[in-house]
N, C-alpha and C positions, 0 to 999 in steps of 0.2 A: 532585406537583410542578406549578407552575406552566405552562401549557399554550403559552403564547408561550417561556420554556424551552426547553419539548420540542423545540417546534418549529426555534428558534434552533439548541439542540444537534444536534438530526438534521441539519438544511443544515452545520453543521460536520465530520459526520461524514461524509457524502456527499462532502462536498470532500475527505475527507483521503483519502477510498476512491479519487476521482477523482486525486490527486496523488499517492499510493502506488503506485496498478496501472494505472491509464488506465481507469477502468471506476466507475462512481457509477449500477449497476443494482441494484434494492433488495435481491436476493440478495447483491451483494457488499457491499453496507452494511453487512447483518449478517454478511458472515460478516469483515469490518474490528471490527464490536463484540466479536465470539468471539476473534479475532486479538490484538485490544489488550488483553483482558482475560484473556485464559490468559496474555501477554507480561508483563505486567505482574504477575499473580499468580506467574509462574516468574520473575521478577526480585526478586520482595518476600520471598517465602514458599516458597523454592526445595524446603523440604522436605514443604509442600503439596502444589505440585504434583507432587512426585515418589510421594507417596503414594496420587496421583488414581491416576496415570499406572501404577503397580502394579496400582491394584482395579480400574481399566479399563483392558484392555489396548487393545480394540478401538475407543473412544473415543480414546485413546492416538494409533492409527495416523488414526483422523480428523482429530486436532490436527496430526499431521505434516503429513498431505498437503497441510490446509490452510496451511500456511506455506510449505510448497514452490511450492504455487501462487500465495502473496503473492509470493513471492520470486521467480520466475520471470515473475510478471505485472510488479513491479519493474525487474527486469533488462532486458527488452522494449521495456519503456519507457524507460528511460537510454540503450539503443544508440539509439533511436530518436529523443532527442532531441537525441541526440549526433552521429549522422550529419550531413556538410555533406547539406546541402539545393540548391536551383537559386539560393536567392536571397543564401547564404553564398559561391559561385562567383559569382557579380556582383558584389558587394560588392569583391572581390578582384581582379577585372580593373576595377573603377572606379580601385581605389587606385591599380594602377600605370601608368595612363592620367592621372590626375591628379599623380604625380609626375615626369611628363615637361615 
């Protein structure tokens, strides 16, 4: 593959690690490539994977934990962006000082 590619795709996949879990550390980059690509193999080829997942058991419980831990790095992050913050509570005493 073309090497400005590589490069392109990898800053893509950094970001999505970044926007999925709150984390674009190059362990989690790869383990976002292992993630989207067993997802996507157990979305396409459901009886692929399920056949991996028979001959490897202990493989098997590696893919889980990993997605537990997407899933959970996920979640962490949505409360956390979801929480009001100090400058969502200003915002809110502006408005009803400016409707008087």
């Amino acid at each position: 593959m073309n090497s400005r590619f590589s490069v392109e795709f990898d800053a893509l996949v950094e970001k999505f690690s970044e926007l999925l879990t709150g984390e674009s550390t190059p362990d989690m980059v790869d383990k976002m490539k292992v993630w989207a690509i067993y997802s996507h193999i157990h979305k396409t080829m459901p009886a692929l994977a399920s056949h991996w997942s028979q001959s490897h058991p202990e493989s098997r419980a590696e893919i889980r934990k990993l997605f537990e831990e997407v899933r959970d790095l996920n979640q962490k992050l949505k409360a956390k962006q979801q929480s009001p913050g100090p400058q969502s509570e200003d915002k809110g005493e502006a408005s009803e000082t400016d409707g008087s």
